[in-house]
LUMNUNU-847485 format. One record per residue: x, y, z of N, C-alpha, C in turn. Coordinates in nm, 4 decimals. Layout:
[pt [X,Y,Z],[X,Y,Z],[X,Y,Z]]
...
//
This chain:
[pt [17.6284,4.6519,-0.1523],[17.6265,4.6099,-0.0137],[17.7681,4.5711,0.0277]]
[pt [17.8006,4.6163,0.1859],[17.9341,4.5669,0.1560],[17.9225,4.4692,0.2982]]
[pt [18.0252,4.3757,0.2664],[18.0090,4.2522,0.3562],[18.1256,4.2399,0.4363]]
[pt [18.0901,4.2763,0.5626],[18.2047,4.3219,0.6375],[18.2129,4.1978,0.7480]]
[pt [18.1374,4.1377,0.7534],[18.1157,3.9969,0.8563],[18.0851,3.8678,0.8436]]
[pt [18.1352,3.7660,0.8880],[18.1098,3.6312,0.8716],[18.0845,3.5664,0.9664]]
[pt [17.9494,3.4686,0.9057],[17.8842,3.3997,1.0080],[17.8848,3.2573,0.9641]]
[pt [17.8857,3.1430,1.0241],[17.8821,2.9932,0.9911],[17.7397,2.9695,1.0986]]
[pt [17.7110,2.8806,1.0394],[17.5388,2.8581,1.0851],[17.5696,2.7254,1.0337]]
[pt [17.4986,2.6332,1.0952],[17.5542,2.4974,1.0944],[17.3961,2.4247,1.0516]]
[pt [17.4112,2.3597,0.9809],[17.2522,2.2644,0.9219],[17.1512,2.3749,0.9081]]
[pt [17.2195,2.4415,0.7786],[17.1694,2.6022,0.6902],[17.0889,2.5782,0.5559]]
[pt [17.0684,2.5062,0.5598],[17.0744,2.4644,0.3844],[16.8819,2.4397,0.3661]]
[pt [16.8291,2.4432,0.4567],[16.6874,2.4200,0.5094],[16.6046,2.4394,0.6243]]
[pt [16.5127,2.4673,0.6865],[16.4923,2.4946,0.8142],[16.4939,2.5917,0.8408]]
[pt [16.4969,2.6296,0.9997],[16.5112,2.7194,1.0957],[16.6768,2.7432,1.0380]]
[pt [16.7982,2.7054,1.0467],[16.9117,2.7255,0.9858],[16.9098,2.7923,0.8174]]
[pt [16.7782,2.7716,0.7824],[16.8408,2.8365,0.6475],[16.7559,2.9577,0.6871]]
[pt [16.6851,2.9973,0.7589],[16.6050,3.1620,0.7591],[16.6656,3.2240,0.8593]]
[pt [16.8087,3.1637,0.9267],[16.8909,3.2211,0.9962],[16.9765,3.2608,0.9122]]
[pt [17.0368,3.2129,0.8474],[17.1122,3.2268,0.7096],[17.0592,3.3299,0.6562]]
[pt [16.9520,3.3394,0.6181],[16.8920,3.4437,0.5124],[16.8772,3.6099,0.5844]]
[pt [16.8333,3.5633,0.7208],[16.8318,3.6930,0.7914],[17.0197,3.7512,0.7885]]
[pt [17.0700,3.7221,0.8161],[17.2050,3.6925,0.8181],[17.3013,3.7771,0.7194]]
[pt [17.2415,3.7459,0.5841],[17.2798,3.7835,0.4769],[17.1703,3.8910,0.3906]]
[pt [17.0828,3.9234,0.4766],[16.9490,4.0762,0.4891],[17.0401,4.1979,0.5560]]
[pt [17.1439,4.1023,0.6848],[17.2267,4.2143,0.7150],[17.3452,4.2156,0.7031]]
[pt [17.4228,4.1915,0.6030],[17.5557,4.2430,0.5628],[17.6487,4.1272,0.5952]]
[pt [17.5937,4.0037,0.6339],[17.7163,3.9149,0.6676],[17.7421,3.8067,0.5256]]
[pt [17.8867,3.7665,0.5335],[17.9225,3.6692,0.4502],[17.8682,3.5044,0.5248]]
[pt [17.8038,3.4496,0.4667],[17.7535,3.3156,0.5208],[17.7840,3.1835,0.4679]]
[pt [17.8531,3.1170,0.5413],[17.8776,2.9567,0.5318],[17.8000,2.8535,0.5954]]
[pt [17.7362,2.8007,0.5043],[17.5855,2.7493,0.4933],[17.6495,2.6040,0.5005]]
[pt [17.6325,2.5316,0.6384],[17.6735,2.4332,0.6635],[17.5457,2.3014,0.6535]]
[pt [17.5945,2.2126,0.6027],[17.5093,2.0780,0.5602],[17.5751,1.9640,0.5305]]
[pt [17.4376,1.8613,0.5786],[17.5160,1.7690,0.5521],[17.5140,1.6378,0.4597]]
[pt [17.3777,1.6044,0.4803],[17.3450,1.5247,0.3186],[17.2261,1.5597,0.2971]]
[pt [17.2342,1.6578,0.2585],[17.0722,1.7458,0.1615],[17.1290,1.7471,0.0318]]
[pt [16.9500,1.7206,-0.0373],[17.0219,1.7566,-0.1848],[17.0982,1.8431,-0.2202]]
[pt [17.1559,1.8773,-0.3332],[17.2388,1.9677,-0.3739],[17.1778,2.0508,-0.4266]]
[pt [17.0229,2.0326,-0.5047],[16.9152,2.1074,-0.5267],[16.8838,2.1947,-0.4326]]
[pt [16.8439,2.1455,-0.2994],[16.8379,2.2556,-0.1809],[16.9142,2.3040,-0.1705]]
[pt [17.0431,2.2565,-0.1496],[17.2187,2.3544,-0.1225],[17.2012,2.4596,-0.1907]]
[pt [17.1660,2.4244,-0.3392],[17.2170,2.5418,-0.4309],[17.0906,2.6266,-0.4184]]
[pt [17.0010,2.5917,-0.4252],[16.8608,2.7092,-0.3591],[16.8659,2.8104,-0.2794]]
[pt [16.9415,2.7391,-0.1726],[16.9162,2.8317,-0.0262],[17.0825,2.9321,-0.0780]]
[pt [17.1777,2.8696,-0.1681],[17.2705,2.9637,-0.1565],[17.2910,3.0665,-0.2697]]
[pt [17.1802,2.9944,-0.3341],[17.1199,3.1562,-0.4215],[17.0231,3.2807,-0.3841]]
[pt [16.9794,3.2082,-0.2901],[16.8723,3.2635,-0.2436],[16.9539,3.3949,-0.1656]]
[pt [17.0841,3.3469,-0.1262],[17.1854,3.4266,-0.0128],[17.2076,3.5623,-0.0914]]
[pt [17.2576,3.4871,-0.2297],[17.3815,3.5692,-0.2521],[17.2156,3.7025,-0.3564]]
[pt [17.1402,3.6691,-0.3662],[17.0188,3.6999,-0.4129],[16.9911,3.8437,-0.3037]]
[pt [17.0139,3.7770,-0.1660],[16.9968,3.9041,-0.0720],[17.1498,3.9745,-0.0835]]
[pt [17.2103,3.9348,-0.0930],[17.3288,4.0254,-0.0661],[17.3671,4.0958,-0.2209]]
[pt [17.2932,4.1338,-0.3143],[17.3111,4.2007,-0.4275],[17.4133,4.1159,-0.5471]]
[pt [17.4201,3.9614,-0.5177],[17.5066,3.9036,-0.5774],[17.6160,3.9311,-0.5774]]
[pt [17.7083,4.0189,-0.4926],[17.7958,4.0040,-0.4217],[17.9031,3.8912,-0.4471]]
[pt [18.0131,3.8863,-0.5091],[18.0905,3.7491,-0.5060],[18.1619,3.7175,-0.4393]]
[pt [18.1565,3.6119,-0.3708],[18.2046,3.5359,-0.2554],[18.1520,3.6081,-0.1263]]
[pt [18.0000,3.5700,-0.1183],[17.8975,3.6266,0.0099],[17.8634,3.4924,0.0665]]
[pt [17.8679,3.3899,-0.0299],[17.7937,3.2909,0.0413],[17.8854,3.1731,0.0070]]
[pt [17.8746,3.0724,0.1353],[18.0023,2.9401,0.1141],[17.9520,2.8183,0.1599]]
[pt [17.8818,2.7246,0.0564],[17.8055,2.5914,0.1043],[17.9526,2.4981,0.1379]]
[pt [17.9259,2.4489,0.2591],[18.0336,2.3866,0.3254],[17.9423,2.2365,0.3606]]
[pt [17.9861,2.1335,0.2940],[17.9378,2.0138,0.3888],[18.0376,1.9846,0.4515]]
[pt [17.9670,1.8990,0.6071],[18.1172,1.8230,0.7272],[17.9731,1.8050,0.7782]]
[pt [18.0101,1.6754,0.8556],[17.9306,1.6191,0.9394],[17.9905,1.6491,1.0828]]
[pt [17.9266,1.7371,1.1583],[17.9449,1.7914,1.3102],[17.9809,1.7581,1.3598]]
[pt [17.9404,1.6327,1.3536],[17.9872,1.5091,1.4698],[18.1259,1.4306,1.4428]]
[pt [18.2156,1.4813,1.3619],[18.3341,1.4431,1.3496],[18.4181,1.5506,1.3660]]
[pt [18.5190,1.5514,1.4811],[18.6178,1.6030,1.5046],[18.7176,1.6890,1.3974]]
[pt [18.7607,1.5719,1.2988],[18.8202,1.6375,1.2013],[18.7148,1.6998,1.0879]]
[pt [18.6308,1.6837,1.0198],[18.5488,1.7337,0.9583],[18.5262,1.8905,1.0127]]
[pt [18.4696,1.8874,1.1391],[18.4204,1.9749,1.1976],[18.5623,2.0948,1.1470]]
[pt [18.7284,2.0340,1.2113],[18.8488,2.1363,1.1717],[18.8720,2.1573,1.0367]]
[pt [18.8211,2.0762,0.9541],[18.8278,2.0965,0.7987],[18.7640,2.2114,0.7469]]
[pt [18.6268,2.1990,0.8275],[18.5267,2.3277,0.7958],[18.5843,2.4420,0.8135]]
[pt [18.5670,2.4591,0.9229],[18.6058,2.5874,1.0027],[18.7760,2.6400,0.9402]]
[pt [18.8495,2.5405,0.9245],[18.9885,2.5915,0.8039],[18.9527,2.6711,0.7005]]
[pt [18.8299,2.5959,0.6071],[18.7675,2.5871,0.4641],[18.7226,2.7455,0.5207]]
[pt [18.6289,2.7437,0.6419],[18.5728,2.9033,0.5856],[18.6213,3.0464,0.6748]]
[pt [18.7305,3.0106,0.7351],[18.8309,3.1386,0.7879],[18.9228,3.1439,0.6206]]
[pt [18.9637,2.9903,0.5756],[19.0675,3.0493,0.4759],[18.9733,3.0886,0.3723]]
[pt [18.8450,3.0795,0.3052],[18.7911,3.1419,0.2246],[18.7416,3.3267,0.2505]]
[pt [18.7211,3.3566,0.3814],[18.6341,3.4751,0.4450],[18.7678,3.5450,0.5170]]
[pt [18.8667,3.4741,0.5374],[18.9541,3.5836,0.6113],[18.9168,3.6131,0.7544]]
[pt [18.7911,3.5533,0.8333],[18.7758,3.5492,0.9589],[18.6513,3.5621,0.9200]]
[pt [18.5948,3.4953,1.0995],[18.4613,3.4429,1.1893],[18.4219,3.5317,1.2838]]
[pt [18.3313,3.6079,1.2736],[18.2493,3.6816,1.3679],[18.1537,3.6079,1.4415]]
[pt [18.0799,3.5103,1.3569],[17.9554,3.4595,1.4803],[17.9195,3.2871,1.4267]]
[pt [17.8883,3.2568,1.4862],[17.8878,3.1183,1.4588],[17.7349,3.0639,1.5436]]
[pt [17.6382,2.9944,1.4278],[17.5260,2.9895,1.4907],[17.4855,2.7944,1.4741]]
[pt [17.5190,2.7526,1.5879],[17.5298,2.6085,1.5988],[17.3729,2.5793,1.5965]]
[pt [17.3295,2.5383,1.4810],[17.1578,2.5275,1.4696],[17.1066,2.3817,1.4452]]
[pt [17.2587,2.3111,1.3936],[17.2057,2.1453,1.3162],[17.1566,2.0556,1.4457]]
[pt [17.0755,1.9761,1.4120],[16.9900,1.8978,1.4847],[16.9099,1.8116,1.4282]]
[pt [16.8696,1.6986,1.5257],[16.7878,1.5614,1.4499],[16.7265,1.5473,1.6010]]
[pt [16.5923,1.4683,1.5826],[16.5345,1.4172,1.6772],[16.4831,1.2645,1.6232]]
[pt [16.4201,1.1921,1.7367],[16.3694,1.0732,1.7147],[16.2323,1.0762,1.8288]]
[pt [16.1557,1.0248,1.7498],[16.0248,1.0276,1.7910],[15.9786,0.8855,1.8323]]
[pt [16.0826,0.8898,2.0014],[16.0597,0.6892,2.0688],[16.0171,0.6987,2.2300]]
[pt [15.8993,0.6579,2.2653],[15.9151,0.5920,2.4104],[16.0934,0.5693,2.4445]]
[pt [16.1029,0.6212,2.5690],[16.2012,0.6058,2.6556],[16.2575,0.4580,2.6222]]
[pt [16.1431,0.3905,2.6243],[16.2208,0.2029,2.6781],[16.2051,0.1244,2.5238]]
[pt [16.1804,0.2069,2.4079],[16.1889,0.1863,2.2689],[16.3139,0.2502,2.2329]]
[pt [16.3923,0.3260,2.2272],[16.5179,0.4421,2.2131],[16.5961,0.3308,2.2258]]
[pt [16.6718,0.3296,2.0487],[16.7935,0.2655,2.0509],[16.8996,0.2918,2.0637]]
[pt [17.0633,0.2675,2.1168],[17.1529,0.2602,2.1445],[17.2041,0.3699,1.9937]]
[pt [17.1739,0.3699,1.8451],[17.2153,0.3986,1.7703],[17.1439,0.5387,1.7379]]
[pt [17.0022,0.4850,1.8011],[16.9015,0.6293,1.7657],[16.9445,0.7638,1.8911]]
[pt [17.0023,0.6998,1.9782],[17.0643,0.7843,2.0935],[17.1610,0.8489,2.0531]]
[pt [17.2455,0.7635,1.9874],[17.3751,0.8670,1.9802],[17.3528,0.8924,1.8389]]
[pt [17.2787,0.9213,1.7188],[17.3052,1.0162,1.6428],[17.2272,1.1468,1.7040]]
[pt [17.1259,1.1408,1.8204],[17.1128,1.2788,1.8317],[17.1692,1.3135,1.9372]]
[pt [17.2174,1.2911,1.9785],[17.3064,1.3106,2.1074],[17.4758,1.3980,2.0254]]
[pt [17.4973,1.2966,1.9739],[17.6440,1.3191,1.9070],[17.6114,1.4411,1.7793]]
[pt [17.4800,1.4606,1.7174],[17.4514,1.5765,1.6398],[17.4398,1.6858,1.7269]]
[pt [17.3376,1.6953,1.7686],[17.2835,1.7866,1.8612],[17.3952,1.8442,1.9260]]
[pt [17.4620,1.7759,2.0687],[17.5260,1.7735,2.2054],[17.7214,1.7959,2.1242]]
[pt [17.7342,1.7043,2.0909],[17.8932,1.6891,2.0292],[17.9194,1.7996,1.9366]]
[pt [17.8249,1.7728,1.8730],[17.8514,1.8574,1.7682],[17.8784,2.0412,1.7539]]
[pt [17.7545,2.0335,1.8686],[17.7305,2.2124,1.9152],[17.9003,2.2224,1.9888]]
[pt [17.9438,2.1206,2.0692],[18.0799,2.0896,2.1783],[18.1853,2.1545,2.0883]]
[pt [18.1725,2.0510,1.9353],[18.2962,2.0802,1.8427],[18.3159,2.2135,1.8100]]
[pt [18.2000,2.2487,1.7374],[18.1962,2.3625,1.6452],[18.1829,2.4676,1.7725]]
[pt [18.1704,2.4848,1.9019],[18.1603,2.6127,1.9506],[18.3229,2.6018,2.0224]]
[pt [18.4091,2.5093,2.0323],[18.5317,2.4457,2.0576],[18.6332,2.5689,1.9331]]
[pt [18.5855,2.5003,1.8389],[18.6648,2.5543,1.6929],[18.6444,2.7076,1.6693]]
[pt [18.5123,2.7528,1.6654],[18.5486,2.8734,1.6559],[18.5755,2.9632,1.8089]]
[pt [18.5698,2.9120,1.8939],[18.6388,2.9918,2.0304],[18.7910,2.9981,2.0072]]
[pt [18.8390,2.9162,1.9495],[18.9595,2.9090,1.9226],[19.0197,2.9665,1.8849]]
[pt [18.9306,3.0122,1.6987],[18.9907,3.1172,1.6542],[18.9470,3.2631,1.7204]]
[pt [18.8285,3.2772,1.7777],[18.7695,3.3775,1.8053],[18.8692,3.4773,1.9117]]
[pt [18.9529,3.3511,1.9944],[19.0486,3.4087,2.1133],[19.1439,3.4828,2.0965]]
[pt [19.1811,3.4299,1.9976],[19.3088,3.4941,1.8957],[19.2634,3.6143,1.7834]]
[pt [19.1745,3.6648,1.7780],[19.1130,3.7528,1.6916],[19.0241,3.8685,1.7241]]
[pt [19.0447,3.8816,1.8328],[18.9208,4.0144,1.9442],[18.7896,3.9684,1.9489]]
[pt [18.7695,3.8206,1.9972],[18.6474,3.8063,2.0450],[18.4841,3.7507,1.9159]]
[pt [18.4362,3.7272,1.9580],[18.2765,3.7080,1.8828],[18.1876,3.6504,1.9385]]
[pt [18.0857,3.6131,1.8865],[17.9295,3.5172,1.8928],[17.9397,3.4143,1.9073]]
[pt [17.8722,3.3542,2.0008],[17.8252,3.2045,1.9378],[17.6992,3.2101,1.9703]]
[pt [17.5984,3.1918,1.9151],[17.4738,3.1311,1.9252],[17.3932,2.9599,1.9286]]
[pt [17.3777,2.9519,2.0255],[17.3325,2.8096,2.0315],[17.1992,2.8019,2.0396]]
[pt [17.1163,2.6825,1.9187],[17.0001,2.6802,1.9225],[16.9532,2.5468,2.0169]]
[pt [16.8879,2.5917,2.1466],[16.8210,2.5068,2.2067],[16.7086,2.4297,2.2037]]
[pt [16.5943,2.4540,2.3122],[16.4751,2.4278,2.2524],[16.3681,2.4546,2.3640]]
[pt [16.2203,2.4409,2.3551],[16.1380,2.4209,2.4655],[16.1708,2.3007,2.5980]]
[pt [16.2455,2.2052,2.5453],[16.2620,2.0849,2.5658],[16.3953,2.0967,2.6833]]
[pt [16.4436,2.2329,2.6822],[16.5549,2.2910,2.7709],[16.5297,2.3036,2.9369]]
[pt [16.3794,2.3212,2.9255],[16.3132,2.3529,3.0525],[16.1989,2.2310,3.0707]]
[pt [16.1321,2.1800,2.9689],[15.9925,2.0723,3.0362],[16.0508,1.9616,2.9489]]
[pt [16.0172,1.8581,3.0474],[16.0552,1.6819,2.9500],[15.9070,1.6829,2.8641]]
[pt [15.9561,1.6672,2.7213],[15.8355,1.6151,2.6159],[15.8528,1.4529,2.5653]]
[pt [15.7487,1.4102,2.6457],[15.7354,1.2190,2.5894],[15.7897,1.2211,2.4857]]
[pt [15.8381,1.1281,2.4360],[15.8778,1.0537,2.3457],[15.9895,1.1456,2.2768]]
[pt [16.0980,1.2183,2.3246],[16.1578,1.3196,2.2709],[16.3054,1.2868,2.4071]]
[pt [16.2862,1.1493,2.4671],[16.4046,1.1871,2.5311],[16.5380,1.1876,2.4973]]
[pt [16.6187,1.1496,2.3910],[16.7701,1.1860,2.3586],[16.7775,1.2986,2.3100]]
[pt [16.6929,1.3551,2.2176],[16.6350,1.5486,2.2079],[16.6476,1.6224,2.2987]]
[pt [16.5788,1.5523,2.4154],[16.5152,1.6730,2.5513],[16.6834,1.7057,2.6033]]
[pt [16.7185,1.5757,2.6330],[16.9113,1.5182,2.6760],[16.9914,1.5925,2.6615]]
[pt [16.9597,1.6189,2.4767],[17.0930,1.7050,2.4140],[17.0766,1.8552,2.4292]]
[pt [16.9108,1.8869,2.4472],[16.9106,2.0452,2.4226],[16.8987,2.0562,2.5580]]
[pt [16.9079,2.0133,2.6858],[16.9185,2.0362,2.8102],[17.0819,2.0238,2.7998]]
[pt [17.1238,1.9522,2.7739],[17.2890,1.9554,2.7587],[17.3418,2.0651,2.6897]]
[pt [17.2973,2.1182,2.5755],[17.3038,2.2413,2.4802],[17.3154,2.3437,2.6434]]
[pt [17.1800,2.3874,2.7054],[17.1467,2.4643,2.7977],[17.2878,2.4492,2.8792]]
[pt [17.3428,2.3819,2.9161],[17.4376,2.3946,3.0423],[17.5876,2.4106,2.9885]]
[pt [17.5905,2.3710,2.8593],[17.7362,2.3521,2.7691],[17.7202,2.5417,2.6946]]
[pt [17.6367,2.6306,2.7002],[17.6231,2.7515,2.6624],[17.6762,2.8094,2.7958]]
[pt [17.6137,2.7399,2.9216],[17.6604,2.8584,3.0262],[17.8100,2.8565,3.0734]]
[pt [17.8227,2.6941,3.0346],[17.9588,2.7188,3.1014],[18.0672,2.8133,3.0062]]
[pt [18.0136,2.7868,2.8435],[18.0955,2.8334,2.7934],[18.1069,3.0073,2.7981]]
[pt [17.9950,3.0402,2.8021],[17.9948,3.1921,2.8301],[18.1047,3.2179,2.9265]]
[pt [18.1096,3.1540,3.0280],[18.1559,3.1877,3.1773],[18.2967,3.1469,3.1638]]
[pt [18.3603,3.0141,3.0874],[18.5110,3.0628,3.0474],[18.5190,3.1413,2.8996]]
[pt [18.4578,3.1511,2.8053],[18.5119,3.2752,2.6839],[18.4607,3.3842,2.7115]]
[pt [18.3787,3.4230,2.7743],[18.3603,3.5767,2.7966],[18.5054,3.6681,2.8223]]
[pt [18.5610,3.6018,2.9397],[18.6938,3.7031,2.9314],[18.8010,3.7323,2.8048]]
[pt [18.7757,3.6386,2.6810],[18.8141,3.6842,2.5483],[18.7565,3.7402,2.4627]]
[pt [18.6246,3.8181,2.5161],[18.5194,3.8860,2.4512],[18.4288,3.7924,2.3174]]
[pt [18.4154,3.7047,2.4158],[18.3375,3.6134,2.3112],[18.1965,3.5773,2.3777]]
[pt [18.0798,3.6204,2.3132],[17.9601,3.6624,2.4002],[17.8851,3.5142,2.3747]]
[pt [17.8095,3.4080,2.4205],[17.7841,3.3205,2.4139],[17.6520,3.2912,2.4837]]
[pt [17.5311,3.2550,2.3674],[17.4101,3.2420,2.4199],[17.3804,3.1346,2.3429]]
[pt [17.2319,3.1322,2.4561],[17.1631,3.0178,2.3718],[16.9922,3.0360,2.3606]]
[pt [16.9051,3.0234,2.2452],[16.8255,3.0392,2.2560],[16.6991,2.9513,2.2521]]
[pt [16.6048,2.9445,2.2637],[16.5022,2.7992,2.3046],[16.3885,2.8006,2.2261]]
[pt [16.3987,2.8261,2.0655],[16.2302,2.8201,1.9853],[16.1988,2.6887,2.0667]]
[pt [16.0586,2.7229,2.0037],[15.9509,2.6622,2.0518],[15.9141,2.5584,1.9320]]
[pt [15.7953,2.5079,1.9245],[15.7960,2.3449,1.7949],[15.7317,2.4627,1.7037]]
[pt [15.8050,2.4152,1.5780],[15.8047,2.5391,1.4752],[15.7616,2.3869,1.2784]]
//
């Protein structure tokens, strides 16, 4: 198999992010399987599981931890897997947390880790690789939204916040990187 593309997928290591990953690496891409405090048992699962689809292939698959929500972390990553892969084709911003609170229960702390995961984080990482993407003929970003993009779900409001924020932080970005051929969507599963 030959691996002509690289994708970073962000909170990969489990989830909806790791069967993005896996599809990913079904079709020919090199994948950096981003996480952040999962076991290392799962890490190393899901990144055998990769290199398992890609014919064992060496250097197909690149477990990267950084926590999203830090600025520099976030540039550490994205250093770590252009200088390991030699360049970024698509970048699929998937990490996410919710909290399950009445509006007037929602703490100050429970707000901003999903706010700052979710919202900041998608900000950073679609920030970082536009960056390089501008300078390199263009790519992907994929942003994972949610149902929660279009109808308010009780007890889901710093969730509903961030992936309605996700929704409007995809369009604008389409609408300034498109003219560097950098195609930018976002998509809205449903409760999975």
């Amino acid at each position: 198999m030959l691996l002509s593309q690289t994708a970073l997928v962000t909170g990969a290591s489990r989830g909806i992010g790791k069967e993005i990953a896996l599809e990913l690496a079904r079709n020919g891409y090199r994948v950096a399987v981003n996480y952040y405090n999962d076991p290392a048992a799962t890490v190393d699962a899901t990144a055998a599981e990769i290199r398992a689809l890609q014919g064992n292939v060496q250097g197909g698959v690149l477990p990267i931890q950084a926590d999203i929500r830090s600025s520099s972390q976030v540039t550490a990553m994205f250093d770590r897997v252009i200088g390991t892969f030699g360049r970024l084709d698509l970048l699929v911003n998937n990490a996410g947390v919710q909290t399950w609170k009445h509006l007037l229960e929602v703490t100050e702390e429970e707000w901003d880790l999903v706010v700052d995961t979710n919202l900041k984080g998608c900000f950073l990482c679609t920030q970082q690789a536009a960056r390089y993407m501008k300078d390199h003929g263009g790519g992907s970003i994929v942003n994972l939204g949610s149902g929660c993009n279009k109808l308010a779900f009780p007890s889901l409001v710093a969730y509903t916040a961030s992936k309605g924020g996700i929704e409007m932080l995809t369009k604008e970005a389409a609408v300034e990187l498109g003219p560097y051929g950098i195609r930018v969507n976002c998509i809205a599963p449903g409760s999975i």
